[in-house]
C-alpha positions as CSV (number, residue, x, y, z in Angstrom):
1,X,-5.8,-8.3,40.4
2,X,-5.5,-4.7,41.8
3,X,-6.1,-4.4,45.4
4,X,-9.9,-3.8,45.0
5,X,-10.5,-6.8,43.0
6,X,-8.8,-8.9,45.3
7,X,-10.3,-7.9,48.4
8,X,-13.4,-8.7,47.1
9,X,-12.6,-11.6,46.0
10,X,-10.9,-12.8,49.2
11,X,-14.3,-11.6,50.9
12,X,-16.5,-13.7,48.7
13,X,-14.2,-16.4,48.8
14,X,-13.0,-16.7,52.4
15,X,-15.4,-13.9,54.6
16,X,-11.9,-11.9,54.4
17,X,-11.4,-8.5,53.1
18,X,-9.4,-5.7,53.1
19,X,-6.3,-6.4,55.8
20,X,-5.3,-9.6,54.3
21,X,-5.7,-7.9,51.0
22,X,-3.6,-5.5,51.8
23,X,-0.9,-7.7,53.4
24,X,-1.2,-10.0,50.2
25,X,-0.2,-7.7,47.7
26,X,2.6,-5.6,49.8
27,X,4.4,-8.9,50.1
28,X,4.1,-9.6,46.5
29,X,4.3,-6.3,44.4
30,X,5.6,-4.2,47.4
31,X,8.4,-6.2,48.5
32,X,8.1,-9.0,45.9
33,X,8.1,-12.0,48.4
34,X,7.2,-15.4,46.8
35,X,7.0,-16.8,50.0
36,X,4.1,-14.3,51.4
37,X,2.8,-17.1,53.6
38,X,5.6,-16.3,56.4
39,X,4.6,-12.6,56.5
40,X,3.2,-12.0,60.0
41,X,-0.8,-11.6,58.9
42,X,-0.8,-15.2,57.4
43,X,1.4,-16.8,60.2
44,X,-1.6,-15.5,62.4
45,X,-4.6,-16.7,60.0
46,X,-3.0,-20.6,59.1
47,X,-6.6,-21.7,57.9
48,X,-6.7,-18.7,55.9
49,X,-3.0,-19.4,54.3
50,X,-3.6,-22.7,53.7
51,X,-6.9,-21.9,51.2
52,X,-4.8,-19.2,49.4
53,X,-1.8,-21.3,49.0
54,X,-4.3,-24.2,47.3
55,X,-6.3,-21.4,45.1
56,X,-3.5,-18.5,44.0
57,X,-1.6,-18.6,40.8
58,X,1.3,-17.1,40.5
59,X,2.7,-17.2,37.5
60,X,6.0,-14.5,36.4
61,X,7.0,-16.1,33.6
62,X,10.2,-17.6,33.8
63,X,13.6,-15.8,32.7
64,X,14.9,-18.1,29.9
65,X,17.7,-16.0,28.4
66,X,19.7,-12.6,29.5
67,X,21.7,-10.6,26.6
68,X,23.4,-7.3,28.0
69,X,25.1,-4.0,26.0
70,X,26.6,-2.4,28.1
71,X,24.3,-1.8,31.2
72,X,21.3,-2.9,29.1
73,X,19.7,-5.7,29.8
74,X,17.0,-8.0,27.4
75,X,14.8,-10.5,28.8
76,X,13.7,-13.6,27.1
77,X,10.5,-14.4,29.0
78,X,9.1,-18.0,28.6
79,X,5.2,-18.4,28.9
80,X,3.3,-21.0,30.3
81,X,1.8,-22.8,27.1
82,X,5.9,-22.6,25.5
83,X,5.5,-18.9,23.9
84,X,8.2,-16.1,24.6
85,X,8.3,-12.7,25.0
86,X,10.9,-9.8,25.2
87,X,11.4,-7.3,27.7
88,X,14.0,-4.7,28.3
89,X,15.7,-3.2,31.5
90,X,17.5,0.1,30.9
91,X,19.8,1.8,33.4
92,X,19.8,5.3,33.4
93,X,21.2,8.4,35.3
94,X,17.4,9.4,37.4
95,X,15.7,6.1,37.3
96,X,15.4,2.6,35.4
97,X,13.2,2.5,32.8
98,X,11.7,-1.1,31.7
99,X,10.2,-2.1,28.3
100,X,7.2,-4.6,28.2
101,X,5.6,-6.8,26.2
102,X,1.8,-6.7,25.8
103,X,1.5,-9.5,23.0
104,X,3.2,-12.3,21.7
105,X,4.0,-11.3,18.3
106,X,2.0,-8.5,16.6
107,X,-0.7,-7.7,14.0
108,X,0.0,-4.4,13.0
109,X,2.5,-5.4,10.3
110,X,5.1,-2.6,10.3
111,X,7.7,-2.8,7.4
112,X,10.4,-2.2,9.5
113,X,9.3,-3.8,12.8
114,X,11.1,-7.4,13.4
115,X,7.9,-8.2,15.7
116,X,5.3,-7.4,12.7
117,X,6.8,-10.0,10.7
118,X,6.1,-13.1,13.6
119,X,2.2,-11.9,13.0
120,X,-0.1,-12.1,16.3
121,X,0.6,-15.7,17.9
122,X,-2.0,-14.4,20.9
123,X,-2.4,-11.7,23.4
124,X,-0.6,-11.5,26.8
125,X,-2.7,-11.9,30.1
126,X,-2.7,-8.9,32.5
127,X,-0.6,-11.2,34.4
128,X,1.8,-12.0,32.1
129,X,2.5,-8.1,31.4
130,X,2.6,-7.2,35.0
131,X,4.9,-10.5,35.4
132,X,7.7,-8.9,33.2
133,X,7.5,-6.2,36.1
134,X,7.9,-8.3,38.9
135,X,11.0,-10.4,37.0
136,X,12.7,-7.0,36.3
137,X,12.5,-5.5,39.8
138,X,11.7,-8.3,42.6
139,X,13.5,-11.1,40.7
140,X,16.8,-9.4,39.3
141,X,16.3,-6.6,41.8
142,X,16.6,-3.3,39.6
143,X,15.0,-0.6,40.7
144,X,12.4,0.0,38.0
145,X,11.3,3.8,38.0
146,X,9.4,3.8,34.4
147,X,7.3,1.2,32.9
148,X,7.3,1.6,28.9
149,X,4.5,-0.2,26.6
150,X,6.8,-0.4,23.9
151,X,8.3,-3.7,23.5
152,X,6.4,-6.9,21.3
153,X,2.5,-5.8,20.1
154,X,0.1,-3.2,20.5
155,X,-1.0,-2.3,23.8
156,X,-4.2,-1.2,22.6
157,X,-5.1,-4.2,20.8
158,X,-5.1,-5.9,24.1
159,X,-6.7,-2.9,25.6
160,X,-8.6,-4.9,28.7
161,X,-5.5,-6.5,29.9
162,X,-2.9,-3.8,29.0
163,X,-6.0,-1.1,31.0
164,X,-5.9,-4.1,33.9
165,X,-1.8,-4.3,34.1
166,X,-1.9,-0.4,34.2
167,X,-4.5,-0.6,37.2
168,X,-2.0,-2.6,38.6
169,X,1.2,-1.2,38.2
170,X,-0.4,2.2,39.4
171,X,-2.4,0.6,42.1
172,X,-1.1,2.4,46.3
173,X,-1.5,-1.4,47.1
174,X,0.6,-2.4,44.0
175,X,3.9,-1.4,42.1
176,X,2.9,2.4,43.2
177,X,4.4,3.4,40.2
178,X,2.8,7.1,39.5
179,X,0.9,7.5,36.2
180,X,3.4,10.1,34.7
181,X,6.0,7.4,35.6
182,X,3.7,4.5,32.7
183,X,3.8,5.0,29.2
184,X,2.1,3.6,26.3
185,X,2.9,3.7,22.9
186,X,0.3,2.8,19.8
187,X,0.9,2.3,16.1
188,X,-2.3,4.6,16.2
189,X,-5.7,2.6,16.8
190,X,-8.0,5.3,17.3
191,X,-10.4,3.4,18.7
192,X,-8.1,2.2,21.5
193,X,-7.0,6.1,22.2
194,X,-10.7,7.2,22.7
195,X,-11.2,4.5,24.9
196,X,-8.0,4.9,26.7
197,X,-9.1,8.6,27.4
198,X,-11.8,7.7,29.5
199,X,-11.0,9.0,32.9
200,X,-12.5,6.2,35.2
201,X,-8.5,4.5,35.8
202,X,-5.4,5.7,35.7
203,X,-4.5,7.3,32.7
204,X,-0.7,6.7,31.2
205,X,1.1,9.0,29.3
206,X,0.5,8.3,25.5
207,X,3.1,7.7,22.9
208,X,2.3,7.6,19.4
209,X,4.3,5.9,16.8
210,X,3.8,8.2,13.9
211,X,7.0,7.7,11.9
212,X,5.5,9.9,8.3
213,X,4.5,13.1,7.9
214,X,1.6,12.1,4.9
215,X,-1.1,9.2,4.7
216,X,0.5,7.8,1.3
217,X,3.9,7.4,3.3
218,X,2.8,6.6,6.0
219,X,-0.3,3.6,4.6
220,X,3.3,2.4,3.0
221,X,5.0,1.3,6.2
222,X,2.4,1.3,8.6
223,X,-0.5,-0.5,7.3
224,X,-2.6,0.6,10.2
225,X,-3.1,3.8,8.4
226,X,-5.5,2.5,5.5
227,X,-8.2,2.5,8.5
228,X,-6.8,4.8,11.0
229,X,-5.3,7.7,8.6
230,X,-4.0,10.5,9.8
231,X,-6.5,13.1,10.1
232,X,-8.7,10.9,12.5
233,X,-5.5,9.7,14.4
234,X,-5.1,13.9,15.5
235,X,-8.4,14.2,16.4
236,X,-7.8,11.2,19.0
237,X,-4.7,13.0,20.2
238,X,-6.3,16.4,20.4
239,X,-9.3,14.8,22.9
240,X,-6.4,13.2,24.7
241,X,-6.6,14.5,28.2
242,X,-3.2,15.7,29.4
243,X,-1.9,17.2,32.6
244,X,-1.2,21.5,32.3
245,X,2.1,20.5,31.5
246,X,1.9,17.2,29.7
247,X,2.3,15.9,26.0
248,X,2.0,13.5,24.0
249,X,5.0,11.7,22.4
250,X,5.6,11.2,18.8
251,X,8.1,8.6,18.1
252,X,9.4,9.5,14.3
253,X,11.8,6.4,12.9
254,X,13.7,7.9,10.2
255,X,14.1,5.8,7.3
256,X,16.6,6.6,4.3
257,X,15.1,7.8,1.0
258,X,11.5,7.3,2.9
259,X,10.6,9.6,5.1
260,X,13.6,12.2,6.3
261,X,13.7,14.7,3.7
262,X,13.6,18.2,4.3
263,X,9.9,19.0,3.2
264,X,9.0,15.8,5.0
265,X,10.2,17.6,8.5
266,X,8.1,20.3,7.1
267,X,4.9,18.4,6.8
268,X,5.4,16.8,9.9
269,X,5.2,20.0,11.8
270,X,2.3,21.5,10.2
271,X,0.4,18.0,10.9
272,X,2.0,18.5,14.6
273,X,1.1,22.1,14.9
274,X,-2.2,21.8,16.8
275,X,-0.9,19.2,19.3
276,X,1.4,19.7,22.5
277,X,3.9,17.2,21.8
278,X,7.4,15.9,22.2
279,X,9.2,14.5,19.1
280,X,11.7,11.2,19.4
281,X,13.9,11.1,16.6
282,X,14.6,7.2,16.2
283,X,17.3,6.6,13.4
284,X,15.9,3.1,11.7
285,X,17.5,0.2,13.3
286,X,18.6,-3.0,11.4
287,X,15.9,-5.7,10.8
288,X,17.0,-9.1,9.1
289,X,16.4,-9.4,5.4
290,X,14.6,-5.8,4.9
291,X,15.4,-2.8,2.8
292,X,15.3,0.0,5.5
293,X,17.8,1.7,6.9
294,X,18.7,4.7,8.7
295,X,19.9,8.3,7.3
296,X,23.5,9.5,7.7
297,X,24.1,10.9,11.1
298,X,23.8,14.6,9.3
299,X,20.3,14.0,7.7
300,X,19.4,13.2,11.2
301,X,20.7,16.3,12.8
302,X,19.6,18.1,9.7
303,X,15.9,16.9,10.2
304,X,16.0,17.7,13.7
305,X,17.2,21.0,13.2
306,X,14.6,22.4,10.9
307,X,11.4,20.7,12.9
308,X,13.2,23.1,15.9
309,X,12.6,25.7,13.8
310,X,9.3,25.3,13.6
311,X,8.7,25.1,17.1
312,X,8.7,21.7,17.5
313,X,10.1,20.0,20.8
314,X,12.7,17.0,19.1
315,X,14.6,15.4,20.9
316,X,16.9,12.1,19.2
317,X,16.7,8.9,21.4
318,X,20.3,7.4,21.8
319,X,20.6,4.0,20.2
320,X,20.7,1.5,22.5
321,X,20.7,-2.5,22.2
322,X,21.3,-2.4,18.8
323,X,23.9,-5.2,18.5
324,X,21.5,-7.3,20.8
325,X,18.6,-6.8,18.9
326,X,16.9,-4.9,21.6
327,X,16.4,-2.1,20.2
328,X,13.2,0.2,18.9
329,X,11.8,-2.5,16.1
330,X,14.1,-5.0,16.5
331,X,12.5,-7.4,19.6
332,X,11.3,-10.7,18.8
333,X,14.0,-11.4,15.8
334,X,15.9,-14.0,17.2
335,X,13.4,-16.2,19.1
């Protein structure tokens, strides 16, 4: 619940409001206290503490298994009806950045996505994703700086809980994480990104997972694109409202012999030509049992090169996680 929902709810409830509201979610997502009831404001209300102990859930999820790489962390998150989810913490030099889960599996089918193999098994609560927060920071203490919706499924094909975790997260009486600081990243339901655009909550910064630079490569490997193709996926991102110095980010996984030749980087900037974006170079990680994988390291820099010469913004994302399968396209392979 954000803070509005729960006063409201406290004041239906219990003829409180707004203080014990307040109090409630400063001990839980401020300073991540499971044991809110000794805070001062409940001490002082027992009747009070006694109703909310009976009535609230809370429910993290519950850290089942840690794999590190170096500073990088991933999460195995059990569920409370048995299914598990992944989530990532990663260090870095201005702030941690954490990767979450917004469904347990995935529908999009992605060729070289180890999550788009499992299929949906269902969608996460807005609990559940918010959770993965609260584990991350109040649980194993890191100081989590970013939120990232780019871990297991497609935030927008849970839009009303993924919309309610980013209410959350973003909430003053919440994680106070500013919206620049959230980010989302789609496969490319258009749909979802219209509705995302709406201005009544919190907007997040969008991240698009475009990885082609033509409908017949891209319908290929990202079967989203026989109903979302590409021309009606830029017309989304155009109406995308960003701040005066925002963009959008493309995330480009390079596959070898698919989609990293030179007049591939060439098509990809004309197609990104209209839109103020930043490109992610993502060489293709390994996937059990599947044909993909990445270009030599020169192809890469090669690719990068010439999309800078169009103007492009193209950056490469260092490879991290890799050898726990924690990497871009690679969670959910070993549960």
């Amino acid at each position: 619940m954000t803070f509005d929902d729960l006063a409201a709810e406290m004041a239906a409830r219990y003829g409180k409001g707004r203080y014990h509201a307040a109090a409630l979610c400063r001990e839980i997502h401020r300073n991540g206290n499971p044991d809110w009831h000794r805070a001062d404001a409940f001490r002082a209300s027992p009747g009070l503490t006694r109703r909310l102990m009976r009535d609230l859930d809370f429910q993290t999820g519950q850290i089942l298994r840690k794999q590190t790489e170096g500073d990088l962390v991933k999460l195995a998150v059990g569920l409370r009806d048995g299914e598990t989810v992944e989530s990532v913490i990663i260090p870095m030099a201005a702030r941690t950045t954490l990767c979450i889960s917004s469904q347990a599996g995935c529908r999009m089918g992605c060729r070289f996505c180890e999550t788009g193999r499992m299929g949906l098994r269902r969608n996460l609560t807005a609990g559940e994703i918010v959770g993965q927060v609260y584990l991350a920071r109040s649980v194993l203490g890191y100081p989590v700086g970013n939120v990232v919706f780019m871990g297991m499924g497609e935030p927008l094909d849970n839009f009303a809980s993924v919309r309610q975790a980013v209410r959350v997260l973003a909430g003053d009486h919440g994680f106070n994480l500013a919206r620049r600081r959230i980010t989302l990243s789609t496969a490319g339901l258009v749909d979802g990104i219209r509705r995302l655009a709406d201005p009544d909550g919190p907007l997040p910064r969008l991240a698009v997972s475009l990885n082609a630079s033509n409908d017949r490569i891209r319908s290929r490997i990202m079967p989203v694109n026989r109903v979302h193709p590409m021309a009606d996926l830029r017309r989304a991102l155009l109406a995308y409202p960003l701040d005066p110095k925002g963009a959008i980010f493309v995330e480009y996984v390079l596959i070898k012999g698919v989609n990293d030749r030179p007049e591939h980087a060439d098509e990809l900037a004309d197609f990104l030509s209209p839109l103020r974006v930043k490109v992610n170079l993502i060489p293709c990680n390994p996937r059990s049992d599947h044909p993909f994988g990445p270009p030599a390291p020169e192809a890469v820099e090669g690719f990068r090169e010439r999309l800078t010469r169009h103007k492009i913004f193209v950056r490469g994302r260092a490879v991290k996680g890799r050898n726990v399968m924690a990497a871009c396209g690679q969670l959910g392979g070993n549960l």
